[in-house]
C-alpha positions as a printed Julia matrix, in Angstrom:
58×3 Matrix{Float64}:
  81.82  -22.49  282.67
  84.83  -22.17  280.13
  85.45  -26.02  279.56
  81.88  -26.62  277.97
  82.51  -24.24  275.26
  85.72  -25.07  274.83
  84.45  -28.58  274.08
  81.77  -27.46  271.64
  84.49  -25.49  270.0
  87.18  -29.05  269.99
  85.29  -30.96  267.12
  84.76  -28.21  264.6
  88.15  -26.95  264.89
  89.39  -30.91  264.56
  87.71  -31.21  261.52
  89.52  -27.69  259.93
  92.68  -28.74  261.26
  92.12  -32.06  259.45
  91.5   -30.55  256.38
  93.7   -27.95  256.6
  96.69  -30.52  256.97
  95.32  -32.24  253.74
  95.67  -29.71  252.08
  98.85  -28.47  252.65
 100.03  -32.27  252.04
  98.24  -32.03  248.55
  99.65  -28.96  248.0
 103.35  -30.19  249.37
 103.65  -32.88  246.91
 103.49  -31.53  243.27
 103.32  -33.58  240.44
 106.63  -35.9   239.49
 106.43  -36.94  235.85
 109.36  -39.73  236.47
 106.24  -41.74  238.39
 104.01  -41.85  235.51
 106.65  -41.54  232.99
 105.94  -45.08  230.52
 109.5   -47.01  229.38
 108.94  -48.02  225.88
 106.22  -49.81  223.57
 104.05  -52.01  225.73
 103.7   -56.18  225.33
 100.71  -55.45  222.89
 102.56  -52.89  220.64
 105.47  -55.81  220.28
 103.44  -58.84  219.54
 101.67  -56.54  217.11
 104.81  -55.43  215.6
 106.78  -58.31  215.77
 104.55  -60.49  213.66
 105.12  -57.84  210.45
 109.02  -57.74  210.91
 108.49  -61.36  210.87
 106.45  -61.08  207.18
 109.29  -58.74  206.21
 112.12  -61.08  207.16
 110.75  -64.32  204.79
């Protein structure tokens, strides 16, 4: 008598639990600038640039 409404009650409460335990791993892991953080001028910026300081050098 108990067990059938215990199982209608097992896959809504999965899919809180689920969500619930994204959340808190969303909310767990705050942004860290150092992972998006860019280390100097790109390849496009230096063939751009390099070609003037070449100009300036002649």
């Amino acid at each position: 008598m108990l067990l059938p409404s215990l199982n209608l009650l097992r896959q809504p409460l999965t899919f809180v639990a689920a969500k619930w335990q994204t959340l808190i791993r969303v909310a767990g892991n705050p942004y860290r600038p150092e992972l998006h953080y860019m280390r100097g001028r790109g390849p496009k910026w230096r063939a751009k640039h390099q070609a003037s300081r070449l100009d300036r050098s002649l």
